[in-house]
C-alpha positions in Angstrom: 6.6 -14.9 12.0 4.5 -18.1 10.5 3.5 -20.3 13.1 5.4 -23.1 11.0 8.0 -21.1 10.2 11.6 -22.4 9.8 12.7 -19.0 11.6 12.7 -18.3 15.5 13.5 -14.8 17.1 16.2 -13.9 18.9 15.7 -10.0 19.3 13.8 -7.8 19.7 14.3 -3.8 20.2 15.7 -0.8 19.0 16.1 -0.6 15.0 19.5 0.7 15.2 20.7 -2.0 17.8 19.1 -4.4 15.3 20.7 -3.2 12.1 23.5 -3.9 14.5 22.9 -7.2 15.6 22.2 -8.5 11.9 25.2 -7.9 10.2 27.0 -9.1 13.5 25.1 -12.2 12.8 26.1 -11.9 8.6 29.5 -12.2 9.5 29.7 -14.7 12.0 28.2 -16.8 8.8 24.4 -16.8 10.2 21.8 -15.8 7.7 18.9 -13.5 9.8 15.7 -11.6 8.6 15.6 -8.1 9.9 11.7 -7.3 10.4 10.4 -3.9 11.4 6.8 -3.3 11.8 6.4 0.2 11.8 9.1 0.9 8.8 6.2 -1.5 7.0 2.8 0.3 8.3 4.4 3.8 7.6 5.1 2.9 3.9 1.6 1.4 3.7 0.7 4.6 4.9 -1.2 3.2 8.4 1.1 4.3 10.7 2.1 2.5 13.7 3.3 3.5 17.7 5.3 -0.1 18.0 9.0 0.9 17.4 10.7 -2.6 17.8 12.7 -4.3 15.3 12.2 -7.9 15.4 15.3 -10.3 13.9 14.6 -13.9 12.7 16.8 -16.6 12.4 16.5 -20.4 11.0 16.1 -22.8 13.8 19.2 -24.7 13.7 21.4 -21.5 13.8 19.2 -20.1 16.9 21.3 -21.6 19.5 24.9 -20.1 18.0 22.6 -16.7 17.6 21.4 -16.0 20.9 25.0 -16.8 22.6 26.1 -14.0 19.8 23.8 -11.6 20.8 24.3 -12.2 24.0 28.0 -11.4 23.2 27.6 -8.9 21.4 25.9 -6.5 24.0 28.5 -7.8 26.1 30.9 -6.8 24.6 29.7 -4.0 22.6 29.7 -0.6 25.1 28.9 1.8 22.2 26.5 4.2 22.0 23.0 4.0 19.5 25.0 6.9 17.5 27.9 4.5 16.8 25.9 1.4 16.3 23.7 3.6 13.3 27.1 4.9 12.1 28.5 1.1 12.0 25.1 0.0 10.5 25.2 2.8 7.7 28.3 2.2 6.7 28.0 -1.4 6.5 25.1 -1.0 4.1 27.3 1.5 1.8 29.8 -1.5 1.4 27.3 -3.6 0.4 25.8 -1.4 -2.0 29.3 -1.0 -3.7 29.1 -5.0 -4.6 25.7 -4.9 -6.0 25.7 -6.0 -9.1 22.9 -4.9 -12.0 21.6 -8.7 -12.0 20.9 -8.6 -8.3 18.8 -5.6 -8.0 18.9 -2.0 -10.0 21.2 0.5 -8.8 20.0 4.3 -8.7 22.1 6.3 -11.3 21.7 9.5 -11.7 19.4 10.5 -14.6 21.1 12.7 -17.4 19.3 15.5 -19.1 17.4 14.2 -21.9 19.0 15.9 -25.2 17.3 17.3 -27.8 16.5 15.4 -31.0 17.2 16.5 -34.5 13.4 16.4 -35.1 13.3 18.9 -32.0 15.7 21.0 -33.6 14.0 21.1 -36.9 10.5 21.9 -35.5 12.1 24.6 -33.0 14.0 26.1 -36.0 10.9 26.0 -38.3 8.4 27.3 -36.1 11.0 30.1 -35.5 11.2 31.1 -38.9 7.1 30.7 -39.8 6.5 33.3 -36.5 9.2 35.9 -37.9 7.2 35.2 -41.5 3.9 36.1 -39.5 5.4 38.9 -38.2 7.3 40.5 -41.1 4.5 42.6 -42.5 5.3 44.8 -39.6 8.6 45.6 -40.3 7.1 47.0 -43.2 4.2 49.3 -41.7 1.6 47.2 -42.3 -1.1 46.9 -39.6 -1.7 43.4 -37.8 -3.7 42.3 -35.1 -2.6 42.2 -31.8 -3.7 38.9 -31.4 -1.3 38.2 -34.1 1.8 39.8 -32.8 0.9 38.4 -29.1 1.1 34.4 -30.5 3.6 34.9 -33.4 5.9 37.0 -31.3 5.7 34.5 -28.1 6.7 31.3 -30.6 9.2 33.3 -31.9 11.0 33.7 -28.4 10.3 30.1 -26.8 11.4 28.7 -30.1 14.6 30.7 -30.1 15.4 30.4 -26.5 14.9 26.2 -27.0 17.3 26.8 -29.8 20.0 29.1 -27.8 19.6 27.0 -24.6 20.4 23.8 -26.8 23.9 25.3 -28.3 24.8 26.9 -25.3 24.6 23.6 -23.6 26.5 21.9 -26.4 29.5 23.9 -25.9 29.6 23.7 -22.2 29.7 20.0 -22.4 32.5 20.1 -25.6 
């Protein structure tokens, strides 16, 4: 990392065996830094051929954590499959605990509803496009122009207006 950095590494490989190896580390009580190079350059948008995942920890835990890496690819005979499944599911768990103070959790958006306001203006620009086009129920003679545009706020106004009710009964 920093060349006076309070961290030293003690692994270096795969990102899966690393995702591993750091919350091995989290619950043996051992605080580490998971850092991965190319995960960083492709977000930047530089791109990158390194694939290593580097993990950190502070000085005075680096003895205890490279006698627990050590045992943990000692002891550990499963395959980079079961380590991502171990990994991913570890990271659900700790999702779950998240709280909204520590960082913001991704809720699903709701559809927006319609305002009163929205209502009013849909329902009123219905009604002044039938207006427009009332002298033709009558025989008069209009433009085309004029039955084109009134006729085309007519029908987006009254589908906003039946796709709002609908809605509001499906949810009722």
């Amino acid at each position: 990392m920093i060349k006076d950095s309070n961290y030293e590494r003690v692994y270096a490989g795969s990102e899966i065996n690393a995702n591993y190896l750091k919350n091995y580390l989290e619950d043996a009580g051992i605080k580490s830094i998971l850092r991965n190079d190319k995960e960083s350059a492709l977000r930047g948008g530089f791109g990158s051929f390194e694939s290593e995942a580097l993990i950190f920890v502070e000085k005075e835990n680096l003895i205890k954590a490279k006698h627990l890496v050590e045992k943990a690819f000692a002891e550990a005979k499963h395959s980079d499959s079961e380590l991502e499944v171990e990994a991913s599911q570890s990271r659900l768990e700790e999702e779950k605990t998240v709280t909204s103070e520590g960082r913001p959790l991704i809720q699903k958006e709701e559809k927006p509803k319609r305002s009163r306001w929205n209502l009013i203006l849909n329902l009123g620009l219905l009604i002044y496009s039938l207006w427009r086009l009332y002298p033709l129920t009558q025989g008069e003679d209009l433009s085309t122009f004029r039955i084109f545009i009134s006729g085309f706020i007519a029908a987006i106004s009254a589908f906003a207006l039946i796709k709002h009710f609908s809605n509001r009964t499906k949810a009722e």
